[in-house]
N, C-alpha and C positions, 0 to 999 in steps of 0.2 A: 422753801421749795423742796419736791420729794425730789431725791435724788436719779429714780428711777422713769420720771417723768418724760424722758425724752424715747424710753425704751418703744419698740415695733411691737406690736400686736402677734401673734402666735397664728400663722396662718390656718385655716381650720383645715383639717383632712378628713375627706370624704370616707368613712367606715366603706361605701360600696363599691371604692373603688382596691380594696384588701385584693391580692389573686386567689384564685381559688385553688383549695388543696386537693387536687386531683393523684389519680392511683400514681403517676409518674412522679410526683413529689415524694410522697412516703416509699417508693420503692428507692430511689437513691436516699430517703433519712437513716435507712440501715445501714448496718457497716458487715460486710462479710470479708474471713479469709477462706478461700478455697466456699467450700457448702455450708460454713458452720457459721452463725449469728453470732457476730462479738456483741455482747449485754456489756451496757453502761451501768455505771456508778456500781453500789454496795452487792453485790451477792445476795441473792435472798436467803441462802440460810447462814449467814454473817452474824446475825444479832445475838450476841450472847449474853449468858445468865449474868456475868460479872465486866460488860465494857470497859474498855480502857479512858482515864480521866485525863480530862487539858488541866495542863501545870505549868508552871514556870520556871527553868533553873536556869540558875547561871554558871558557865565553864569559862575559864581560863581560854584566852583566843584559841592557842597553840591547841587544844584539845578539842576545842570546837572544830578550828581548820581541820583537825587530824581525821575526826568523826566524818565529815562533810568530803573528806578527800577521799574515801570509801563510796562513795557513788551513792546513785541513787537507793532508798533503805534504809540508810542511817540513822535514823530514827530508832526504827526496829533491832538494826543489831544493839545498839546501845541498849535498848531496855533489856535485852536478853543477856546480855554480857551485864547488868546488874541484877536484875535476876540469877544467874549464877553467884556471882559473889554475896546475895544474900544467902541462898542457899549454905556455899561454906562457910558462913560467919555461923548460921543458927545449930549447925552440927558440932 
């Protein structure tokens, strides 16, 4: 016996009853402060010649907590704080 056998059916939904996307819909999908248009996601001139790559490391908690207890960022300081220290290692 299928196991699934007992399951309901997927009620069908009518495509015309969707709402329609009228001007008053798209004027609140913006987000404004004050006059100025906040743009979502990437920046368009963001994409650079040499992007940054997904990687894996592993830190000791204490140093992981420590990084993460720097706010929001930490990411970013980290890679720049190794970035310098390769720096002084190659000089």
């Amino acid at each position: 016996m299928n196991a699934k056998s007992n399951a309901t059916e997927t009620a069908w939904i009518d495509p015309d009853d969707a709402p329609e996307l009228d001007d008053d819909f798209f004027e609140r999908a913006d987000e404004y402060v004050g006059e100025k248009l906040i743009r979502r996601g990437r920046p368009v001139g963001s994409v650079k010649a040499s992007p940054k790559r997904q990687t894996t490391i592993r830190f000791d908690p204490e140093v992981l907590e420590g990084l993460r207890a720097t706010g929001k960022g930490w990411q970013t300081r980290a890679n720049d704080v190794l970035r310098e220290w390769l720096k002084t290692r190659a000089a």
